[in-house]
N, C-alpha and C positions, 0 to 999 in steps of 0.2 A: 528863556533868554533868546534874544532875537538873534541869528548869526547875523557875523559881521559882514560875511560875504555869502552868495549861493553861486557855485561853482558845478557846471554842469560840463563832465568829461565824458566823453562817446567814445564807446568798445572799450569801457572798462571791464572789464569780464575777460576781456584778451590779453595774452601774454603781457605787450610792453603796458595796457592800461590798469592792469590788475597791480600792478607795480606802482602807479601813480598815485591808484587810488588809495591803496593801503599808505602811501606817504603820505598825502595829502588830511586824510582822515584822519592821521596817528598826531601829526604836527600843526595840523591848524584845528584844533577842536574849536574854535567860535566861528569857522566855515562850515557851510552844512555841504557835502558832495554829491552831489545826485550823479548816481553813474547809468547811463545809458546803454544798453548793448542789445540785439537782438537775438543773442546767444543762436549765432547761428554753429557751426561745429568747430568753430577755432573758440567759443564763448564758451566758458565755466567756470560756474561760479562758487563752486568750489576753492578756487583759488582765494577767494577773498571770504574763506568762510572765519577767519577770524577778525573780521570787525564787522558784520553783517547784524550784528544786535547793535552796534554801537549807534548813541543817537544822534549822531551829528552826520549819520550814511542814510542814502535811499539809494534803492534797486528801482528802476523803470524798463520794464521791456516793452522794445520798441525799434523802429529802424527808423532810420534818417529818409529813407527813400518816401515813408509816410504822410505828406505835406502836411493836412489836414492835421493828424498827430503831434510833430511838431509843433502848428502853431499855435496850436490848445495847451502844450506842456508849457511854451514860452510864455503863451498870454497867463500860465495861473501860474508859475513858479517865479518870474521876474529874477532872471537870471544877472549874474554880475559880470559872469566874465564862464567862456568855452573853452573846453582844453580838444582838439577834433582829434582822435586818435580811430575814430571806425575807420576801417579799410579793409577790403579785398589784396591781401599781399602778398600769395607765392605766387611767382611768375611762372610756374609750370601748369598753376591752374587757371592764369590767365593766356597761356596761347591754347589751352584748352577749351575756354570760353573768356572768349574776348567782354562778349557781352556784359555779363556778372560784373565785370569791371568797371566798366565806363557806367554800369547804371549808380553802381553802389560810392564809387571814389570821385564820381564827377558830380554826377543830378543830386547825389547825397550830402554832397559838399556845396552845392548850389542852394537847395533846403535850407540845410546851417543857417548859411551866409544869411539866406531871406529872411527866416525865424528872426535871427538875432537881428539887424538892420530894424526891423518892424518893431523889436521892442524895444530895442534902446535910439529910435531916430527923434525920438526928442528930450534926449539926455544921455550923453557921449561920456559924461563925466566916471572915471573909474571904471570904465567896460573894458574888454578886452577880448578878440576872438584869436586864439592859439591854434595854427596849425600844424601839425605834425606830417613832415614828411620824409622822403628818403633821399639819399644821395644818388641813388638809379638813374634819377630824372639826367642827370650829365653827363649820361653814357659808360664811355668805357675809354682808361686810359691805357697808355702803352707803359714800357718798365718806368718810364719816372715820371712827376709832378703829381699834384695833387689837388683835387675838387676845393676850390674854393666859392664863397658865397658871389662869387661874378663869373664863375664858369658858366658858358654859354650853357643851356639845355639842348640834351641830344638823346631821348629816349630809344630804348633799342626793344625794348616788348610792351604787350599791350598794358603790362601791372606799369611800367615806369612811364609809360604814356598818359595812362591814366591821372597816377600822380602830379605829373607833369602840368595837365588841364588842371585840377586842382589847384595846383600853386599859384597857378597864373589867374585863375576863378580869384582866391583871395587879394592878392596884390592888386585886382582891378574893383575888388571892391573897395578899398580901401584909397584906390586914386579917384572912383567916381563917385564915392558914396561917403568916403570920409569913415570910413567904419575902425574901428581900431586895431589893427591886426598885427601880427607876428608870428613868423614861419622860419619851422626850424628841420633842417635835412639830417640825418643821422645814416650813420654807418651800419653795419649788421647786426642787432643786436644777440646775444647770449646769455642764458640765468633760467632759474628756477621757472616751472609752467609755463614753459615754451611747447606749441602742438606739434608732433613728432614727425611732422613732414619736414621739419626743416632740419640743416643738419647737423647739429650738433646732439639733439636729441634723439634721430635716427640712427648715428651712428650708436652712441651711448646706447641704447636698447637693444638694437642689432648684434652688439658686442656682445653683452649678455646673456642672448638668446642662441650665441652662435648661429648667424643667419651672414648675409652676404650684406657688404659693406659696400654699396654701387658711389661710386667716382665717377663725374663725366669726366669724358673725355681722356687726358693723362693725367686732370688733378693741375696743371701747373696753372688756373681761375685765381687771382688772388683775393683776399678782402680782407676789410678793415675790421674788427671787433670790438664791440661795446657792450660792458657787462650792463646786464639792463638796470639793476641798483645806480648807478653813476648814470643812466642816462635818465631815469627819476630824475633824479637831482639836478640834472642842466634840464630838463622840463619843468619845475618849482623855480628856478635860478633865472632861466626867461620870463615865464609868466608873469613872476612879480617884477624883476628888473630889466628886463629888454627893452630896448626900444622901440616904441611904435610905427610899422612901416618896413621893419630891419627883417633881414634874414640873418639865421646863427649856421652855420655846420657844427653838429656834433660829432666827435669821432674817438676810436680807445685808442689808436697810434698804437695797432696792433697788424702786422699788415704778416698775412699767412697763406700761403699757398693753400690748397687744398687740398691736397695730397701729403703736405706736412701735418697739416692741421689732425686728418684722419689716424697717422702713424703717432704722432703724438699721444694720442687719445688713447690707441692701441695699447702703448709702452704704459699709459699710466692706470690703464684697467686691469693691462696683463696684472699689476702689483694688486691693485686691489682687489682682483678675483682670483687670487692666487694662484696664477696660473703662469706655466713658463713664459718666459720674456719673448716677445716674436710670435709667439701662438695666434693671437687674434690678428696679427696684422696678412696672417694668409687667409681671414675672407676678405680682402679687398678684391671687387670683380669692378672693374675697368666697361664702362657701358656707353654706349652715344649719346653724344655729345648734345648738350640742349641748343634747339636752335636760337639762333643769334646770342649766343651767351657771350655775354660781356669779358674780356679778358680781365683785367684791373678796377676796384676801386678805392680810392686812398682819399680820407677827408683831412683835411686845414684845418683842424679847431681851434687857430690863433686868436680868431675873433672872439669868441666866447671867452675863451682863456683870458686874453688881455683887457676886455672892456667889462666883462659881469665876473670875474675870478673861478671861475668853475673847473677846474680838473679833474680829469678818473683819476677812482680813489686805487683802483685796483691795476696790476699788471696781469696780460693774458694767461700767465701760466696760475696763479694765484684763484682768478675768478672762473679758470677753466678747473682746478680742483675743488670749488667750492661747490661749481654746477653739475659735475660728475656724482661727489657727494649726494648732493640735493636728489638726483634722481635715484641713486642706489639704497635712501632710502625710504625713498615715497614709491614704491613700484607698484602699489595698491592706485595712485593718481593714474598712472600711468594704464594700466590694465584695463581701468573703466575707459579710457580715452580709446583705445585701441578696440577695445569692445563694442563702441557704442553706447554701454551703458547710461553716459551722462545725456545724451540725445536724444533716448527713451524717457529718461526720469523729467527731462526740462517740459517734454510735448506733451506727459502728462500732467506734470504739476499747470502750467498754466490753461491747459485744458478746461481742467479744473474751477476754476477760477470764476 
């Protein structure tokens, strides 16, 4: 049977795209999903090891930065519509290396753009290029208001700058080239095979292991939380329903300090590792402060809300027990990630090849 659509999502193999692709594949079986990723060390594919035989999935390793690759994958797969989720995205290891950034979020996302323009510039009809992006890009607010989809851009590190050039790469191709696009900014997401640099996951392990729980600064950084399950689903809810041109904010209307957010986590480990109440919250170590760190971000997901009906299904305390769960009992995913292991097994398996 022919699919009805071929849907090609980049950094599936990543936290928020491992999560798309397993929706995408479960619920639209007469779409075929070609997932793209370069499994560099936030890609694994382990995550998505339960639909990996299914026949409506293909695995392609590859990077966006590959022109030549690209246009060979576009010219023989004849793609219908892109979901761009690759990205270089903690911002500690973008003031680390600026570079890595702007080759991977910007030239990679230029690629894209060219790939798709080149195969669909003489038939527009039913295409669609999906960008995923962050609410970083608009800076940083003070104690009240909130990012809305006309918030000026105001990047304050190299990851949100990156993005930033991104977003704006897409919107002009789609004023000069007519290309069909839609761009969606999301708040921080949280859930199941998240890489352990970030931190809800760092903490959760660190707690575990009895290790040191590092805070910049005092913790009082706020942000906004999006279980990544719900934000699936407003990434499906645009793609097919958005409109062409539009930008969405997605957000969980979860807005937490970080220093609550840590003691929380604490209280609710203490129980499930039976251990007295207050115990884990004395390895909090208090450490400097990342530079230009953002005080606040808070998204507006009125738009989405009101015009394609999409709301989190979940409340943060709710999807923050689900994800605590998740990893308390996958600590074998977790070990190999921490190990190296899955970085080993990927360079030889396509070694191989």
């Amino acid at each position: 049977m022919n699919p009805s659509k071929k849907i090609l999502i980049t950094g599936g193999a990543g936290f928020i795209g491992s999560h798309v692709v397993r929706l995408f594949v479960n619920k639209y079986p007469n779409y075929h999903i070609y997932n793209l990723d370069a499994l560099t060390y936030a890609g694994n594919l382990e995550n998505l090891s339960d639909i990996q035989d299914y026949p409506n999935y293909t695995f392609l390793k590859g990077n966006i930065c590959d022109v030549l690759f690209l246009s060979k994958l576009f010219d023989t797969a004849e793609f219908d519509g892109v979901i761009h989720l690759a990205a270089e995205s903690h911002v500690d290891r973008s003031i680390a290396n600026p570079g890595a950034f702007i080759e991977t979020n910007i030239l990679g996302t230029v690629n894209l753009l060219n790939a798709a323009r080149n195969q669909w510039k003489n038939n527009l009809e039913g295409k669609r290029f999906y960008h995923i992006s962050t609410d970083e890009v608009y800076g940083s607010l003070g104690n009240e208001g909130y990012f809305t989809e006309t918030t000026a851009y105001d990047p304050r590190s190299p990851y949100s700058a990156s993005k930033a050039g991104s977003d704006h790469l897409v919107r002009a191709y789609h004023h000069t080239f007519n290309l069909p696009v839609v761009i969606t900014n999301c708040s921080n997401n949280y859930g199941p095979n998240q890489f352990p640099e970030k931190l809800i996951p760092l903490i959760i392990n660190n707690i575990k292991t009895n290790k040191a729980l590092p805070v910049y600064g005092q913790g009082l950084n706020v942000r906004d939380w999006l279980y990544v399950e719900d934000h699936a689903a407003a990434i499906d809810t645009v793609f097919h329903n958005g409109t062409v041109g539009q930008t969405y904010n997605i957000g969980g209307n979860n807005e937490w300090k970080n220093i609550d957010l840590v003691k929380k986590m604490c209280s609710i480990m203490d129980v499930k590792l039976g251990r007295q109440i207050g115990e884990s919250e004395k390895l909090i170590s208090y450490v400097t402060d990342r530079a230009g760190h953002d005080l606040r971000y808070a998204i507006d997901s009125s738009k989405i809300q009101n015009e394609l009906g999409w709301r989190p299904s979940l409340d943060f305390e709710q999807g923050l027990e689900k994800t605590i769960d998740w990893y308390l009992a996958n600590e074998s995913w977790m070990q190999k990630i921490l190990s190296g292991e899955y970085e080993r097994y990927y360079d030889q398996m396509y070694r191989n090849r």
